[in-house]
C-alpha positions as CSV (number, residue, x, y, z in Angstrom):
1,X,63.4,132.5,61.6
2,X,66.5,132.6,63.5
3,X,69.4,130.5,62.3
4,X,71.4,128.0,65.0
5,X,75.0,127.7,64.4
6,X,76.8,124.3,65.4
7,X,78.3,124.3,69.3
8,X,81.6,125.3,68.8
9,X,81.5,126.2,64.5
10,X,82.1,129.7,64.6
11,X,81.1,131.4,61.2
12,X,83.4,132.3,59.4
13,X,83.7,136.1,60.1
14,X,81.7,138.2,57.3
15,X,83.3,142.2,55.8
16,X,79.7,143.2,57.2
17,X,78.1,142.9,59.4
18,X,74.9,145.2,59.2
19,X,72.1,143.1,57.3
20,X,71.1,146.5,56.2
21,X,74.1,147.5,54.9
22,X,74.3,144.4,52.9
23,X,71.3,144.2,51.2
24,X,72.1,146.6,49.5
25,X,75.9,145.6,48.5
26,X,75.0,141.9,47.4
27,X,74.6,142.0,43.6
28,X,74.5,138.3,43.1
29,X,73.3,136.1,40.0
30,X,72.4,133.2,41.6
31,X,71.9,130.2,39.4
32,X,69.9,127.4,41.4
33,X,70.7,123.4,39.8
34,X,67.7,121.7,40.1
35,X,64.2,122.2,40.5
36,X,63.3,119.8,43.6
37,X,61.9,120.8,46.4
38,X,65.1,122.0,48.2
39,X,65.8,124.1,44.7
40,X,62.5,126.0,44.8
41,X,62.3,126.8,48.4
42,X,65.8,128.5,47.6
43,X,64.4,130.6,44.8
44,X,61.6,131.7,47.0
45,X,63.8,132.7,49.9
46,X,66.1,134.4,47.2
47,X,63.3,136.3,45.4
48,X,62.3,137.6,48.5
49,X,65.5,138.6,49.5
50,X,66.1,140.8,46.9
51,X,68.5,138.4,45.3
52,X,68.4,137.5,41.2
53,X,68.0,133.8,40.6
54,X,67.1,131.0,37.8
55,X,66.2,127.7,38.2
56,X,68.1,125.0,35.6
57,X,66.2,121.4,35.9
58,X,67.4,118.4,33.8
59,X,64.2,116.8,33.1
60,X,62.0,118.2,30.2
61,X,58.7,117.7,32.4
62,X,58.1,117.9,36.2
63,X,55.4,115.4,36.8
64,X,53.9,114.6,40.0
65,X,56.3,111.1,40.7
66,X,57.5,109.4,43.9
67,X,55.6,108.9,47.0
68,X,54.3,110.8,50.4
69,X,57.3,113.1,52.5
70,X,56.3,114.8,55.6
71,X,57.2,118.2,56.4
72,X,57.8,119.0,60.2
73,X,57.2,122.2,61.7
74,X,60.5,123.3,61.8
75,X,60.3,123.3,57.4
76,X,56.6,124.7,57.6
77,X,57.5,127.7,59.9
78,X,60.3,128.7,56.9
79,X,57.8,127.8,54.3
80,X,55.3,129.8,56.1
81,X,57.6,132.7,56.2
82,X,57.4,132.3,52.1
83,X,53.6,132.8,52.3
84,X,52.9,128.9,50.9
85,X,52.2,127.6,53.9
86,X,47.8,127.7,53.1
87,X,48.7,126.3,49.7
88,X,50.4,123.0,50.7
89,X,47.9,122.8,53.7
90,X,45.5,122.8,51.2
91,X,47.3,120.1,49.1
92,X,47.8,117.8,51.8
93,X,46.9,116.4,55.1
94,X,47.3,118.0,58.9
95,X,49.1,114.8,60.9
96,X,47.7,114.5,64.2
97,X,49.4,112.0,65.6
98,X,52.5,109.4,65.4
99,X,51.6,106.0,66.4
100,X,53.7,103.1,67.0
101,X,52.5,99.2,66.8
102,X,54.3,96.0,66.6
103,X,53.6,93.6,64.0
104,X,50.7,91.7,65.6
105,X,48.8,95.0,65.8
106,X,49.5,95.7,69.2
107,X,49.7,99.5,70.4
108,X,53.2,100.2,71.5
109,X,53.4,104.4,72.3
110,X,50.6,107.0,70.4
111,X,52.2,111.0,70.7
112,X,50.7,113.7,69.3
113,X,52.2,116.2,66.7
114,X,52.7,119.2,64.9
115,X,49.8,122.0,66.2
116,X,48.2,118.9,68.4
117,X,51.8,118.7,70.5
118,X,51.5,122.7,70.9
119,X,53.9,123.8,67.6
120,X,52.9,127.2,65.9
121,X,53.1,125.9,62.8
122,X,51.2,122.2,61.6
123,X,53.0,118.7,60.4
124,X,51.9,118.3,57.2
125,X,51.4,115.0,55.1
126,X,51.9,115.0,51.1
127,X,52.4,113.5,48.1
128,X,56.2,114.7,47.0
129,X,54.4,116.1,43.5
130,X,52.1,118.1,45.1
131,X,55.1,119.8,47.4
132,X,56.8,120.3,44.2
133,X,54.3,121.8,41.8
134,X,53.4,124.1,44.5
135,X,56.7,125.6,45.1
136,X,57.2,125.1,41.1
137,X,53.8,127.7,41.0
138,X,54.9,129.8,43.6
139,X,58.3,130.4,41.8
140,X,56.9,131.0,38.1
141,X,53.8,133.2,39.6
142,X,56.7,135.3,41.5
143,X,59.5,135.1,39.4
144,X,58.2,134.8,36.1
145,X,57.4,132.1,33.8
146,X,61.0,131.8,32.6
147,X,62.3,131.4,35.6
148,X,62.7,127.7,35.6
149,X,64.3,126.3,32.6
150,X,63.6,122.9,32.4
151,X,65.3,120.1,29.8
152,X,68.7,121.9,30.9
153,X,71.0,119.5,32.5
154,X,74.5,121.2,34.4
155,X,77.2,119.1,33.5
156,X,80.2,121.5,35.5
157,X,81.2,124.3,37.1
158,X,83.9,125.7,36.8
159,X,85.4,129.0,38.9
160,X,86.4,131.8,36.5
161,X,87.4,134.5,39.3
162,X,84.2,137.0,38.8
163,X,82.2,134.8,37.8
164,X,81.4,131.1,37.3
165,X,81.0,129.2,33.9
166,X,78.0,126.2,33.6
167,X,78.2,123.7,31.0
168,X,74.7,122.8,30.0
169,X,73.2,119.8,27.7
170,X,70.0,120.8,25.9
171,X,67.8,117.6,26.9
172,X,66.0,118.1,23.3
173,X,69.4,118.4,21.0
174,X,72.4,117.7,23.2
175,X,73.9,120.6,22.5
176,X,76.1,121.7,25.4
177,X,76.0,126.0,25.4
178,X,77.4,128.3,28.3
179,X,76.2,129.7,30.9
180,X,77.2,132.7,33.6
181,X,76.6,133.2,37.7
182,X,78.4,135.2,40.3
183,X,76.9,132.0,42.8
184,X,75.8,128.6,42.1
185,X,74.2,125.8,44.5
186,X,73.6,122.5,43.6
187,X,70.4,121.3,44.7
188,X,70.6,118.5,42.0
189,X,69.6,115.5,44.3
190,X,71.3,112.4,45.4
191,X,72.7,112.0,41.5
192,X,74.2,115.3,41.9
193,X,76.8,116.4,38.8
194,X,78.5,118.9,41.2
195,X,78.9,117.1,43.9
196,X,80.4,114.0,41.9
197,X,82.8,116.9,40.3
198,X,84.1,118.4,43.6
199,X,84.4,115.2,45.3
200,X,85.5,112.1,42.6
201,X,86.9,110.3,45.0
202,X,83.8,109.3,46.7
203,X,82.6,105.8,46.6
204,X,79.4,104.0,45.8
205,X,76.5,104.9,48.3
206,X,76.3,103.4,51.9
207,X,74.2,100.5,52.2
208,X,71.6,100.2,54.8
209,X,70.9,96.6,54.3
210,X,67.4,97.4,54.3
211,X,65.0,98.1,50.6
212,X,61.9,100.0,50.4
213,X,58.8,99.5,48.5
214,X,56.8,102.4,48.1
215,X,52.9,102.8,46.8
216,X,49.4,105.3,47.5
217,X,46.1,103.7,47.9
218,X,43.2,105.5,47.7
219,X,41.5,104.3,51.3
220,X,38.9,104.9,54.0
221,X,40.1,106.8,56.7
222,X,41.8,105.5,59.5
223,X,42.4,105.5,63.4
224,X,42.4,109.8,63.5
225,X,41.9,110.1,60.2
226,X,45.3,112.1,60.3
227,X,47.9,109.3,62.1
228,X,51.0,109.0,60.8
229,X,51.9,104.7,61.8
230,X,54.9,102.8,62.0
231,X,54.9,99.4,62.8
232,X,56.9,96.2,63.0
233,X,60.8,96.2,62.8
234,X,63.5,95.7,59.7
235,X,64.5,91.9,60.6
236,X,60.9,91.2,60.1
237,X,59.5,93.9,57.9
238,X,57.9,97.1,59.1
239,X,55.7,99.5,57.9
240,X,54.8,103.2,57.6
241,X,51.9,104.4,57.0
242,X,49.8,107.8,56.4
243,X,47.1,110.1,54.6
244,X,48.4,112.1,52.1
245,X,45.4,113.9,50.3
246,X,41.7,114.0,51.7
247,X,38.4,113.2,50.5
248,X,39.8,111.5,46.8
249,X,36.5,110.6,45.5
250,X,33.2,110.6,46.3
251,X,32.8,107.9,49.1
252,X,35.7,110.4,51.1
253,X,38.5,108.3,50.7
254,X,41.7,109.4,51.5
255,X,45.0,108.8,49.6
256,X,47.2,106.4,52.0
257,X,50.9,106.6,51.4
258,X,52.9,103.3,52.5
259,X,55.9,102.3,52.9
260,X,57.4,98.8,53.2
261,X,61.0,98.1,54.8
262,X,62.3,94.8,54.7
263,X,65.5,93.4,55.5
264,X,67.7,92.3,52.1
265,X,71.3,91.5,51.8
266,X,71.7,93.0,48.5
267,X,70.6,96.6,47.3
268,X,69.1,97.4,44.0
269,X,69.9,100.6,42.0
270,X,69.5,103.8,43.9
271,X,66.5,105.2,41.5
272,X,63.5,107.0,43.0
273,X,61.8,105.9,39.8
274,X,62.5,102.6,40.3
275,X,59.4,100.3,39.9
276,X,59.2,97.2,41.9
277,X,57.1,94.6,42.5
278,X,54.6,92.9,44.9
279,X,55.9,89.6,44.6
280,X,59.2,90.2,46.2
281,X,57.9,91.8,49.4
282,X,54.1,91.3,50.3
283,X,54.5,88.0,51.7
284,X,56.5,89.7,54.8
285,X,53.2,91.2,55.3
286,X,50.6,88.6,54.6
287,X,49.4,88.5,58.3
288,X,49.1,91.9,59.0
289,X,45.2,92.1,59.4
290,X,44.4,94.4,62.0
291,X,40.8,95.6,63.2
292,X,42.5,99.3,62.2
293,X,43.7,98.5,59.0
294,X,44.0,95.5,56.6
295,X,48.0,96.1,55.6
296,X,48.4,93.4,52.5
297,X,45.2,94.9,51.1
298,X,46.2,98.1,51.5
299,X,49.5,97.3,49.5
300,X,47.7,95.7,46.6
301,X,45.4,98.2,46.1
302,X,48.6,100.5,44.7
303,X,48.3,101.3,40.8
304,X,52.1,101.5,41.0
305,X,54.4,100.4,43.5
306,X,58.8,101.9,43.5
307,X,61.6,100.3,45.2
308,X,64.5,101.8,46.4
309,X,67.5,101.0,48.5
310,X,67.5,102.8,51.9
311,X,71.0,104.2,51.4
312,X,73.1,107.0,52.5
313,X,76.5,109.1,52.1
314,X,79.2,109.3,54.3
315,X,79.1,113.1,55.4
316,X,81.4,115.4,53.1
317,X,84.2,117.2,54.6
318,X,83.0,120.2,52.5
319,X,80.1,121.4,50.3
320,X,81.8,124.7,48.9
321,X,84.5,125.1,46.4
322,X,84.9,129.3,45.8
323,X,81.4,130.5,44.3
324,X,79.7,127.4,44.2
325,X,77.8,125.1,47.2
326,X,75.9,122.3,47.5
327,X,72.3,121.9,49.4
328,X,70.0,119.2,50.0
329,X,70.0,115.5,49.1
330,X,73.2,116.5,46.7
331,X,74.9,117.7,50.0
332,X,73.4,115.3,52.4
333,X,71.8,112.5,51.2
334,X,70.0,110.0,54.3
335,X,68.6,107.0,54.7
336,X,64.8,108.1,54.8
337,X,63.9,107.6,58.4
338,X,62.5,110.4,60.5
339,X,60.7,112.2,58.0
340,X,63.1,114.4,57.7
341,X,64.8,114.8,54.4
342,X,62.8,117.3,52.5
343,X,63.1,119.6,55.9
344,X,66.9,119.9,56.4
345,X,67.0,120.9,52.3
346,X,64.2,123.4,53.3
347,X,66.6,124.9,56.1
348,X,69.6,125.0,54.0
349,X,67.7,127.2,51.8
350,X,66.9,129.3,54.6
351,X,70.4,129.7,55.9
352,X,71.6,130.4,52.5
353,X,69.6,133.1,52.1
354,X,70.6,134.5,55.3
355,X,74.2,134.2,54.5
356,X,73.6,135.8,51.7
357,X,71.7,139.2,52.3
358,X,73.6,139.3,56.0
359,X,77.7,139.0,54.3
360,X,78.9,141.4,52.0
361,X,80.5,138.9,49.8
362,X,79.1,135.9,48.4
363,X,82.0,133.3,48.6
364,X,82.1,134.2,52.7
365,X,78.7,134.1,52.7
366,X,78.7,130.4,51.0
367,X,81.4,129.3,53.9
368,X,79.3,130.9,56.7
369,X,76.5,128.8,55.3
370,X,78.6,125.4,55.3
371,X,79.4,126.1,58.8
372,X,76.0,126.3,59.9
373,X,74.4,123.5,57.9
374,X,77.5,120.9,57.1
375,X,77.5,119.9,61.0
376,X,73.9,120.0,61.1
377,X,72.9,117.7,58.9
378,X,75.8,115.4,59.8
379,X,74.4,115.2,63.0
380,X,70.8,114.0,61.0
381,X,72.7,111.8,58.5
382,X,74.3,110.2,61.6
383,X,71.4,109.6,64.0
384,X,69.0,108.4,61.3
385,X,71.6,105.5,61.3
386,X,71.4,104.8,64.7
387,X,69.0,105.9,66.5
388,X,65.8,107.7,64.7
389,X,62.3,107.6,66.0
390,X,61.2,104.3,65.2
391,X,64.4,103.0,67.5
392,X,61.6,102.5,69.9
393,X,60.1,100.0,67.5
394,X,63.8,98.0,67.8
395,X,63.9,98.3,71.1
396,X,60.1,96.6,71.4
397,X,61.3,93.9,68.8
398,X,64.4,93.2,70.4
399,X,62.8,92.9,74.5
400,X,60.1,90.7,73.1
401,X,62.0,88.9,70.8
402,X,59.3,89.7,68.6
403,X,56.7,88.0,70.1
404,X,53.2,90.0,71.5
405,X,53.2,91.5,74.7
406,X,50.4,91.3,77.7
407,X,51.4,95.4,78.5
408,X,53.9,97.3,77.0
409,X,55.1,98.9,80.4
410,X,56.5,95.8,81.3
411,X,59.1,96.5,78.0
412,X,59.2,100.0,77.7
413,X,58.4,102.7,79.8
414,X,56.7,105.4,78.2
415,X,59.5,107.9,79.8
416,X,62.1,106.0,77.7
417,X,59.9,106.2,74.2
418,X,59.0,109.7,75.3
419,X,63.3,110.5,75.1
420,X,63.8,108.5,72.3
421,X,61.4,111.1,70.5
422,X,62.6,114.1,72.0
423,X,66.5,113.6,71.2
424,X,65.7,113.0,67.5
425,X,63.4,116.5,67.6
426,X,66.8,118.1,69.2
427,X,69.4,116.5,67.1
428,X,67.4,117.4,63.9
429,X,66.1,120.9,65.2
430,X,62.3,120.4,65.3
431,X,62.0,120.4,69.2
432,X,58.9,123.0,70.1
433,X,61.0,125.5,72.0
434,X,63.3,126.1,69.4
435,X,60.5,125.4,66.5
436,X,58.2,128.4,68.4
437,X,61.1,130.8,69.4
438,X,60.5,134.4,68.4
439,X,62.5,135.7,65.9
């Protein structure tokens, strides 16, 4: 898959030039912080460059936690690359369709997606723990069992010329031991160690003004059967909804991932293990009975229910300090709108491991990488502020003043939602033409 630098960001000029050549001259020890999704896709592309890695996670246990994530075609044509594609196809559901309502239940613009809008490769629909335990398979079948240590936390880095030194907690004792890489890339999520020691200065996380409640319900099928839905707007709560696993149990239920998003002036702790509660939200949603879905019985059927704040950061000014780089949410955390998060850490492994086998030497190849991906996902961080997909939701909210419609033509034309769509693909690099270009 071909790479796409930034208009006018130049790489940074590599000894080498010949991939060839190079892959053969990079003798790099990678050492990968974090086992999330971002983390493992880099191991895979690594291993399959050629390139030595290990995985360090914190936690003593991955465990299936959090919610549903989507991953667009422009993340499944890299993951496909890594030969997964079937597995997580397997572990999740094919989205057909996005559709858009306002609260009363009234269709407001219905596009298709993925292999339905003519992609190569599908949109899929999964539960975040079944992305991760796949890639977490696919990395200890390929790899080697040993090649994630888990309950081993990174504390610093520091550059030691050659080579760089890791502090490391042992999650069992405490004990803090050493540890030895020629590169290493923080992948460790929006709580990341590195990037709060490269970049101290940085303040408390931006504030959306807008909290999320999270839950899966196991639930008949659905319009398609494989439609991803947003509905409503933030000042009066809105909704996303879609099918994350098929057939559940033995009356074919599905499992439905929903998300709640409701207006609220102050923002709780930024924790995606946060659990919240119905009491504080489902009255927002008490009305929204639909003859395609009953919402407030679809929330209370959740066994478990997580808030979070919809938060972001400020875009850094830089992600690498000598032999070590940042990737993912501890490089670009966004608010989660657009379905879009998991992909743009999947593509930062990809570059990466272009940089990598195509520059001769690792800390050039760690700036080339910045300057493809650093204005990238700026560009992502700063259009899921302003204007992501569900903007055409806003502008249906704002027209009506949130009252129903007779015909949504006389609001919005279907050109206008059609653009809306199309600039978010091309700001965030899903758009078909560049998705399906050979190469």
């Amino acid at each position: 898959m071909p790479t796409v630098n930034a208009p006018g960001r130049p790489f940074p000029r590599c000894r080498e030039h010949s991939a060839e050549k190079n892959r053969g001259a990079v003798q790099t020890n990678v050492v990968i912080v974090g086992a999330g999704i971002g983390g493992l896709t880099l191991a895979l592309e690594l291993h399959q460059a050629g390139i030595p890695c290990r995985v360090l996670e914190a936690v003593p246990r991955l465990e299936p936690v959090g919610a549903g994530i989507n991953l667009l075609p422009h993340a499944m044509r890299v993951l496909h690359g890594l030969g997964v594609e079937e597995r997580l196809a397997a572990a999740g559901v094919e989205t057909a369709e996005a559709v858009f309502f306002n609260r009363f239940g009234q269709l407001v613009y219905r596009e298709p997606l993925g292999r339905a809008a003519g992609y190569d490769h599908p949109q899929l629909s999964l539960h975040r723990g079944d992305v991760q335990l796949t890639l977490l398979a696919a990395v200890r079948e390929r790899l080697g069992a040993d090649a994630v240590a888990l309950g081993r936390r990174v504390l610093s880095a520091e550059d030691a010329g050659d080579h760089v030194r890791l502090a490391v907690a042992d999650a069992a004792t405490g004990a803090v031991t050493e540890e030895r890489a020629t590169v290493v890339v923080g992948c460790d999520g929006i709580h990341s160690a590195l990037r709060a020691q490269f970049h101290p200065e940085e303040g408390e996380p931006r504030y959306s003004g807008v909290t999320m409640w999270r839950g899966v319900t196991p639930w008949e099928p659905f319009l398609s059967g494989a439609s991803m839905v947003r509905a409503g707007w933030l000042a009066s709560g809105k909704m996303v909804i879609y099918p994350v696993r098929d057939r559940v149990d033995a009356a074919g239920r599905q499992l439905v991932n929903w998300v709640a998003e409701v207006e609220r002036p102050r923002s709780p702790r930024r924790d995606w293990t946060r659990a919240g509660r119905l009491e504080d939200f489902v009255d927002v949603f008490a009305d929204w009975h639909f003859d395609w879905l009953d919402v407030p019985a679809l929330i209370r059927g959740a066994e478990t229910i997580l808030e979070y704040p919809m938060v972001d950061q400020d875009p850094l000014p830089r992600w690498t300090f000598g032999p070590v780089t940042l990737l993912g949410d501890a490089a670009h955390p966004m608010v989660p709108r657009g379905s879009n998060g998991a992909g743009q850490a999947i593509l930062d492994a990809h570059a990466l491991r272009v940089a990598l086998t195509e520059c001769g030497e690792p800390r050039e190849a760690l700036l080339r990488y910045e300057a493809e991906r650093r204005p990238a996902t700026a560009a992502v961080v700063e259009t899921n502020r302003t204007r992501p997909p569900d903007t055409i939701l806003r502008e249906v909210y704002e027209r009506t003043g949130d009252r129903p419609f007779a015909r949504v033509e006389d609001v919005i034309s279907t050109e206008e939602m059609a653009e809306i769509s199309a600039s978010y693909q091309r700001v965030a690099a899903y758009d078909r033409d560049r998705v399906n270009r050979p190469g």
